[in-house]
N, CA, C and O atoms as CSV, one atom per row, in Angstrom:
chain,resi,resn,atom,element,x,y,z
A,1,UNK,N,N,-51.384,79.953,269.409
A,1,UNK,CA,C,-52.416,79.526,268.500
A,1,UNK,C,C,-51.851,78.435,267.577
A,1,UNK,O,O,-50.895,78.874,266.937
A,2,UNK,N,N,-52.143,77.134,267.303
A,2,UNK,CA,C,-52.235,76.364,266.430
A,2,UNK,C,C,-52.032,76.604,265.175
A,2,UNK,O,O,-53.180,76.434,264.764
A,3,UNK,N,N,-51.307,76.924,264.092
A,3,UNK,CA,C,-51.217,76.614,262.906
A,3,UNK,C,C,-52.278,76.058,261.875
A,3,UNK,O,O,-52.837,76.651,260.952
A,4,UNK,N,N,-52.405,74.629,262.335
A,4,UNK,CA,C,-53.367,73.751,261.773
A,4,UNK,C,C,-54.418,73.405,262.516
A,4,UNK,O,O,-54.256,73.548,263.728
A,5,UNK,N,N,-55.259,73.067,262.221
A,5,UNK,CA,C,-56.458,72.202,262.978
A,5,UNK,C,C,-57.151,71.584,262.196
A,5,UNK,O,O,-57.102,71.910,261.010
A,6,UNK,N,N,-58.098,70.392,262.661
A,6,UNK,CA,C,-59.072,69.455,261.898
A,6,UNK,C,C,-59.953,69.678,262.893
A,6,UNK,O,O,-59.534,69.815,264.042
A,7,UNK,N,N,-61.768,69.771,262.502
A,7,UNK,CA,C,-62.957,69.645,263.065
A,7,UNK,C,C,-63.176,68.339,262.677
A,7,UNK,O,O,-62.987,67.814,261.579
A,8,UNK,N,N,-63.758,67.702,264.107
A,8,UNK,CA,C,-63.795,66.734,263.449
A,8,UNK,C,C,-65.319,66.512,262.879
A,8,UNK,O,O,-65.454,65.414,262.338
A,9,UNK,N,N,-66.315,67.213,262.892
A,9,UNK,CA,C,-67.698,67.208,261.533
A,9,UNK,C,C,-66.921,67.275,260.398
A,9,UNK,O,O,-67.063,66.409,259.535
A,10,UNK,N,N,-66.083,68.210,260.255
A,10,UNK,CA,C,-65.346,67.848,258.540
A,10,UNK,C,C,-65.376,66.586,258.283
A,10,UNK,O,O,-65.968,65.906,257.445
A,11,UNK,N,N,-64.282,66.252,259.554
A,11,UNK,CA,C,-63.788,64.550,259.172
A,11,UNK,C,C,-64.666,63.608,258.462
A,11,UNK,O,O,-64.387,62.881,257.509
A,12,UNK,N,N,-66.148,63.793,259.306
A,12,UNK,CA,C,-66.696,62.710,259.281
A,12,UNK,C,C,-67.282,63.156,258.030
A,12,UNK,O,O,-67.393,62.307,257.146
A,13,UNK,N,N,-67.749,64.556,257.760
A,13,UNK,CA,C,-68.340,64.982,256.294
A,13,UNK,C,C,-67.693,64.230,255.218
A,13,UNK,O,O,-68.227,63.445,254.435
A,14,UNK,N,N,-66.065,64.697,255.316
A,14,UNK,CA,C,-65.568,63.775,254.322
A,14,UNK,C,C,-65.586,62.207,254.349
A,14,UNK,O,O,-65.421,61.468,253.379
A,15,UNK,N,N,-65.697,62.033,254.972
A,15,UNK,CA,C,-65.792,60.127,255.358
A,15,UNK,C,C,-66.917,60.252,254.552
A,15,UNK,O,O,-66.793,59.832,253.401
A,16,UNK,N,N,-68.336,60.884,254.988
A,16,UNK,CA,C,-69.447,60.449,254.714
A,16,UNK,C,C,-69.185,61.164,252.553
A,16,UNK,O,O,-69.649,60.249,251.873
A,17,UNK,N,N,-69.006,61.564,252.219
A,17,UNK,CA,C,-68.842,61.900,250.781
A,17,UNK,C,C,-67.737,60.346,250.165
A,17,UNK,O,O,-68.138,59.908,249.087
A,18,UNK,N,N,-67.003,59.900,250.518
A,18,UNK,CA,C,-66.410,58.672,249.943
A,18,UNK,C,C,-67.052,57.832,250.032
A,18,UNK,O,O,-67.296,57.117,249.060
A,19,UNK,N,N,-67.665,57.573,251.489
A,19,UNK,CA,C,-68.729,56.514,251.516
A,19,UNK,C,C,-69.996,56.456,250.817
A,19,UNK,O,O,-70.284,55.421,250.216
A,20,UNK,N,N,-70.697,57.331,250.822
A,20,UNK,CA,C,-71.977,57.114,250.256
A,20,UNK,C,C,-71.978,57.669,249.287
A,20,UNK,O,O,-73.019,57.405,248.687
A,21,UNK,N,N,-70.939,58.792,248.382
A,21,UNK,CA,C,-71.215,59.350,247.450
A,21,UNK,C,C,-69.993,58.278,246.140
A,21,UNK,O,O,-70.121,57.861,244.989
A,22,UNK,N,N,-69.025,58.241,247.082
A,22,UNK,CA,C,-68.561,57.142,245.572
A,22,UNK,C,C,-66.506,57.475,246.101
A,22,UNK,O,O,-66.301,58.355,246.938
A,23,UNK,N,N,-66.082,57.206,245.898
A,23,UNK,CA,C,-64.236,57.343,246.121
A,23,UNK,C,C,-63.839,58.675,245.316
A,23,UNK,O,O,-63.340,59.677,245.828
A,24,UNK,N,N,-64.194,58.474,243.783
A,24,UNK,CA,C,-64.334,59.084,242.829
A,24,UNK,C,C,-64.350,60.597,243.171
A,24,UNK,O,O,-63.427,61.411,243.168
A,25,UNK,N,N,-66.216,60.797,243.589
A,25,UNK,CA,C,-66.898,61.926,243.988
A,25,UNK,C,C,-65.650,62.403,244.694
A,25,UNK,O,O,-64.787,63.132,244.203
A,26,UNK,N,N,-65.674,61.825,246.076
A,26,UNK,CA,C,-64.800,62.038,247.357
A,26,UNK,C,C,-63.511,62.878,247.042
A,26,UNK,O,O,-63.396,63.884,247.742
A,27,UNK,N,N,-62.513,62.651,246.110
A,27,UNK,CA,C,-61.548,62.768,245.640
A,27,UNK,C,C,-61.539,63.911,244.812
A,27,UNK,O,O,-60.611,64.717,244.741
A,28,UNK,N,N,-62.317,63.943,244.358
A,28,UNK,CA,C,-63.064,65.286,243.356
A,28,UNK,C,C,-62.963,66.441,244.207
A,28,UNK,O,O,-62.284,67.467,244.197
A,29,UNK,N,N,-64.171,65.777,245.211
A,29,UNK,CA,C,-64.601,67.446,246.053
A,29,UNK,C,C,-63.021,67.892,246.780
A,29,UNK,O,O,-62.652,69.067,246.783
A,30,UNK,N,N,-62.421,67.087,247.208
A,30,UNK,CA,C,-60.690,67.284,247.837
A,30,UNK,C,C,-59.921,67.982,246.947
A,30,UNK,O,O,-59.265,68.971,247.275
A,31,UNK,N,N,-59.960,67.532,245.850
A,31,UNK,CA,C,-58.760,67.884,244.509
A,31,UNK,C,C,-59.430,69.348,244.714
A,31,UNK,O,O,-58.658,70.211,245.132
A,32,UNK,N,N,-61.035,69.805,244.422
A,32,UNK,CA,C,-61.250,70.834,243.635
A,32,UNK,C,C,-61.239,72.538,245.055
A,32,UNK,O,O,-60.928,73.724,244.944
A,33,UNK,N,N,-61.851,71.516,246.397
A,33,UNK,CA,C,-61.285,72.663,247.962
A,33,UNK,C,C,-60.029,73.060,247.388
A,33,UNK,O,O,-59.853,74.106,246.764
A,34,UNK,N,N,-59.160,72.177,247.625
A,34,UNK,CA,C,-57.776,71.983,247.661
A,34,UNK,C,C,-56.966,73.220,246.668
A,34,UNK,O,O,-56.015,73.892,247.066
A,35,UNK,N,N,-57.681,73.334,245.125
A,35,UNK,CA,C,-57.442,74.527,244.010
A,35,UNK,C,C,-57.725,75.496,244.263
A,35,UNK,O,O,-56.925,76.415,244.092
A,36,UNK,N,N,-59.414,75.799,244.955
A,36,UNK,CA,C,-60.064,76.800,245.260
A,36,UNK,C,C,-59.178,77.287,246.385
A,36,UNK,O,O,-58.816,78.458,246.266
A,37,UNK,N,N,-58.762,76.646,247.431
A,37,UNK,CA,C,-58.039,77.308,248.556
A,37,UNK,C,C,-56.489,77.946,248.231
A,37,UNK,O,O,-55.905,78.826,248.863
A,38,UNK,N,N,-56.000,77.153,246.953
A,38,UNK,CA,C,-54.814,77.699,246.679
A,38,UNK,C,C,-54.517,78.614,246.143
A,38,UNK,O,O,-53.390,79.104,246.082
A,39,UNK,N,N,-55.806,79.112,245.515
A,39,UNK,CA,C,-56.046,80.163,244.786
A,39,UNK,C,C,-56.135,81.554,245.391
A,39,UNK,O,O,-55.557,82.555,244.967
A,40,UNK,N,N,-57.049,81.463,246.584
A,40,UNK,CA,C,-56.792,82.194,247.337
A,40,UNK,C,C,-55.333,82.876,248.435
A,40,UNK,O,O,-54.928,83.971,248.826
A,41,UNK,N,N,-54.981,81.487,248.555
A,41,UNK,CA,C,-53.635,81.528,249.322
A,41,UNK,C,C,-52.413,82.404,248.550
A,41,UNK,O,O,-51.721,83.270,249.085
A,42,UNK,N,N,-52.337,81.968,247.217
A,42,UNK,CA,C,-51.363,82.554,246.648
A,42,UNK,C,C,-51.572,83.619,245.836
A,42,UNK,O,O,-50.676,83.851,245.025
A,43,UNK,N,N,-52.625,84.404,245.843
A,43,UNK,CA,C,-52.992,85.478,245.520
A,43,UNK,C,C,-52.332,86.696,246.848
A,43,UNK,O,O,-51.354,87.437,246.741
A,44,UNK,N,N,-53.138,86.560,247.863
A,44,UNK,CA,C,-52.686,86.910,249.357
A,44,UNK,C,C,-51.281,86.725,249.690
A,44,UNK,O,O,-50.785,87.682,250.285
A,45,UNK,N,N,-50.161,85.286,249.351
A,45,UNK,CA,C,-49.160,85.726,249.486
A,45,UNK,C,C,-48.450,86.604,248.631
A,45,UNK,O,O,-47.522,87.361,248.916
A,46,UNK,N,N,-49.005,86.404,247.550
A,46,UNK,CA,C,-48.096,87.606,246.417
A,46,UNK,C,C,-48.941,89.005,246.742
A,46,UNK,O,O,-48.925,89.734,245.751
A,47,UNK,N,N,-49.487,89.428,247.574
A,47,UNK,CA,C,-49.572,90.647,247.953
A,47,UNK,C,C,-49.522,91.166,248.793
A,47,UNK,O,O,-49.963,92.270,249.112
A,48,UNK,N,N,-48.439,89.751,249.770
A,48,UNK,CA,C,-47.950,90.528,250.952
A,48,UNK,C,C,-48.028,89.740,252.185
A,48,UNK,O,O,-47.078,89.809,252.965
A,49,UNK,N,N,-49.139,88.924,252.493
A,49,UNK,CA,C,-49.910,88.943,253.568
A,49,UNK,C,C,-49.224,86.712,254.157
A,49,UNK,O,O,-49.191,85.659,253.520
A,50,UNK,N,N,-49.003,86.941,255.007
A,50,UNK,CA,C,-48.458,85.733,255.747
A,50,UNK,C,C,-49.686,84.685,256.152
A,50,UNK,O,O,-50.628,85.258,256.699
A,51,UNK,N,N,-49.835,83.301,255.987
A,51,UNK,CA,C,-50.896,82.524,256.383
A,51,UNK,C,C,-50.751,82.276,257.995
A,51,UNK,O,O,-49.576,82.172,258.347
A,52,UNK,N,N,-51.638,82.171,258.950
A,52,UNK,CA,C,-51.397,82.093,260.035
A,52,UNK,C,C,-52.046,81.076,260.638
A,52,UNK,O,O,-51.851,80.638,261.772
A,53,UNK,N,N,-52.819,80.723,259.837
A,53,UNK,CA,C,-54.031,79.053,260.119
A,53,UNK,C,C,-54.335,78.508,259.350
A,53,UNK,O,O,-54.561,79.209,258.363
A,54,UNK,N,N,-54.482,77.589,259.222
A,54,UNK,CA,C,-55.026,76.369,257.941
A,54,UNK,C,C,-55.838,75.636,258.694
A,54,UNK,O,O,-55.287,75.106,259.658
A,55,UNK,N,N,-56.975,75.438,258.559
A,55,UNK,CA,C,-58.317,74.347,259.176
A,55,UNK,C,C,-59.372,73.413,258.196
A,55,UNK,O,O,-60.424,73.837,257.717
A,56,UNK,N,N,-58.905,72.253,258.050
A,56,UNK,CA,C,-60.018,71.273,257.661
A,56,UNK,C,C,-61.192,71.769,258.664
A,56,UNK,O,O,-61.030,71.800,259.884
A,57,UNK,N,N,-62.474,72.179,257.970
A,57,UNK,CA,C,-63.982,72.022,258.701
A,57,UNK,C,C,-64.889,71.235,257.721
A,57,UNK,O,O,-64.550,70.867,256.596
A,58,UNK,N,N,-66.024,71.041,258.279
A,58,UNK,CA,C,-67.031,70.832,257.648
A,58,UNK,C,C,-67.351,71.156,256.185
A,58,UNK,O,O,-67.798,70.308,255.413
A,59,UNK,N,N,-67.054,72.664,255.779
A,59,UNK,CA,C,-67.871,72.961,254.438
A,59,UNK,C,C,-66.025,72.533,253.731
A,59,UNK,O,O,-65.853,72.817,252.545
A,60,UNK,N,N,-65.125,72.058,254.309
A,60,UNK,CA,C,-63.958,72.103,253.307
A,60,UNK,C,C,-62.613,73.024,254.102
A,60,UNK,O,O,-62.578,72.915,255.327
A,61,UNK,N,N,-61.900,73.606,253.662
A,61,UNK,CA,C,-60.714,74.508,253.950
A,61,UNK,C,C,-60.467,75.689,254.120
A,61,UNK,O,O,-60.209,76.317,253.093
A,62,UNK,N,N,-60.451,76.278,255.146
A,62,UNK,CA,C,-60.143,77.609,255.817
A,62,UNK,C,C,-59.023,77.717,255.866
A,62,UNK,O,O,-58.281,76.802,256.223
A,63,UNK,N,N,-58.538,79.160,255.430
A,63,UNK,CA,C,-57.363,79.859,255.700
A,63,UNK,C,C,-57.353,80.959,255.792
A,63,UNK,O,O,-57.817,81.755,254.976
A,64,UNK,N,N,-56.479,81.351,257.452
A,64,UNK,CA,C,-56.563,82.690,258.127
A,64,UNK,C,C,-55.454,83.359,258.069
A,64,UNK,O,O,-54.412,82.786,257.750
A,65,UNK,N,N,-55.490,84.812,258.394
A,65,UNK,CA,C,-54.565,85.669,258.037
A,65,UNK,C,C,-54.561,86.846,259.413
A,65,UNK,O,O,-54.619,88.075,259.383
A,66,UNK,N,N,-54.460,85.837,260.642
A,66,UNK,CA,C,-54.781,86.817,261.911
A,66,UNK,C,C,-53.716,87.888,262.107
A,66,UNK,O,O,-52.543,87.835,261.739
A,67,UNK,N,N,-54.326,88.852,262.742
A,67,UNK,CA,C,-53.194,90.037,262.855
A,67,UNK,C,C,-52.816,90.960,262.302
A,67,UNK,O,O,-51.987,91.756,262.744
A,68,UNK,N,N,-53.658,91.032,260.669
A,68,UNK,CA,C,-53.090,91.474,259.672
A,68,UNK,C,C,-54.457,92.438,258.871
A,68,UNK,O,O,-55.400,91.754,258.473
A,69,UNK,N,N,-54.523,93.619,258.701
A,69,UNK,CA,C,-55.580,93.935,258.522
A,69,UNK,C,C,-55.028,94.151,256.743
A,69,UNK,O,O,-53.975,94.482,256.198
A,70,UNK,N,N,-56.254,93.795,256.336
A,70,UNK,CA,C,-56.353,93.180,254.622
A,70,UNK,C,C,-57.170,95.006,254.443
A,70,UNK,O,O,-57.982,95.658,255.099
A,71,UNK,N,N,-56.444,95.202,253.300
A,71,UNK,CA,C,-57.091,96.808,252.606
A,71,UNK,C,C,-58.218,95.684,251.523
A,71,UNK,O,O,-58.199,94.510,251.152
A,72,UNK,N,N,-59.186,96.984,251.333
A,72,UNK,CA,C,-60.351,96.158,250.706
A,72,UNK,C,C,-60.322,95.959,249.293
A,72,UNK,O,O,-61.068,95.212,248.661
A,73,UNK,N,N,-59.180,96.859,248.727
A,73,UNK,CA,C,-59.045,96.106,247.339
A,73,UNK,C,C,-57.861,94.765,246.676
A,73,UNK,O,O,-57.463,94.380,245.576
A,74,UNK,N,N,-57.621,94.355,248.402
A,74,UNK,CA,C,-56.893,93.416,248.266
A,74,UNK,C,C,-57.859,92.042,248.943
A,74,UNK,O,O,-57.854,90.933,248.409
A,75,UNK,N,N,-58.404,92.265,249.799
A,75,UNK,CA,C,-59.475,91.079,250.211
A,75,UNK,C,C,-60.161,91.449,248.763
A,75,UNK,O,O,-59.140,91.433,248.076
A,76,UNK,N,N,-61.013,91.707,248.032
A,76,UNK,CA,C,-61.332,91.567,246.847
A,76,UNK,C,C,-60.850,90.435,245.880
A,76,UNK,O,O,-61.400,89.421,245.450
A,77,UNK,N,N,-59.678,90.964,245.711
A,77,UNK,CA,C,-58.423,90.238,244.922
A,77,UNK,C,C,-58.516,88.661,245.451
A,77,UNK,O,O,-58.762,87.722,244.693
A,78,UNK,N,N,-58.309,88.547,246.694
A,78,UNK,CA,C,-58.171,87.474,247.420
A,78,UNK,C,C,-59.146,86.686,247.136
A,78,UNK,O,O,-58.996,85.671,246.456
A,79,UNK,N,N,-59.978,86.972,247.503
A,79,UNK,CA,C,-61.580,86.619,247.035
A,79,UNK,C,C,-62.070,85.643,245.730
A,79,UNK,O,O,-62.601,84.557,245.501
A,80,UNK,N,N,-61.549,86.727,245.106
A,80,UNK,CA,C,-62.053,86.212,243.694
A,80,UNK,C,C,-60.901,85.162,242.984
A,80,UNK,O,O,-61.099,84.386,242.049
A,81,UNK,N,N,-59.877,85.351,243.593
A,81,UNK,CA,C,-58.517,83.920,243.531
A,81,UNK,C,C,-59.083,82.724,243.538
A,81,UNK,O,O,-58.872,81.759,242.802
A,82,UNK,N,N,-59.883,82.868,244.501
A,82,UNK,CA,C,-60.447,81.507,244.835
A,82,UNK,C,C,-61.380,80.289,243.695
A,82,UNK,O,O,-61.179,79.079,243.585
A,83,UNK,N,N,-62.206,80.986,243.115
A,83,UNK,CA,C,-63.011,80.924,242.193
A,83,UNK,C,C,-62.098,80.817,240.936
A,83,UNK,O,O,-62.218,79.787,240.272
A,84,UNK,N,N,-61.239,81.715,240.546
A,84,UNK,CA,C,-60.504,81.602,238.927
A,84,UNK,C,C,-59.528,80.321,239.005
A,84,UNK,O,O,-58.871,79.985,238.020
């Protein structure tokens, strides 16, 4: 299994947000995936759990944790990383 991957509808999503929405915008919505995903990420590694995929898509940044079954008051945790 791949590590990483890019869709390429993301790609072009993001193309199409610099282009028609402004560089600015573009850069924004990147900076702010980019926090939201880290938030999650490093919540999950400090409680254990290894990243096993990273994927640019369409709505922004996915990150998987295959193999590994998450107890539910830790997907919780994870969860809400994302957002704070």
């Amino acid at each position: 299994m791949k590590k990483f991957s890019i869709n390429p509808i993301g790609v072009l999503v993001w193309v199409w947000l610099f282009v028609f929405k402004g560089v600015y915008f573009g850069i924004s919505y990147v900076f702010v995936i980019t926090l939201h995903e880290l938030g999650h990420y490093l919540m999950a590694k400090r409680l254990g759990y290894k990243l096993s995929r990273f994927s640019l898509s369409p709505y922004g940044v996915s990150l998987s944790y295959y193999g590994q079954t998450l107890e539910s008051r830790d997907e919780f945790l994870i969860a809400l990383a994302g957002p704070m």
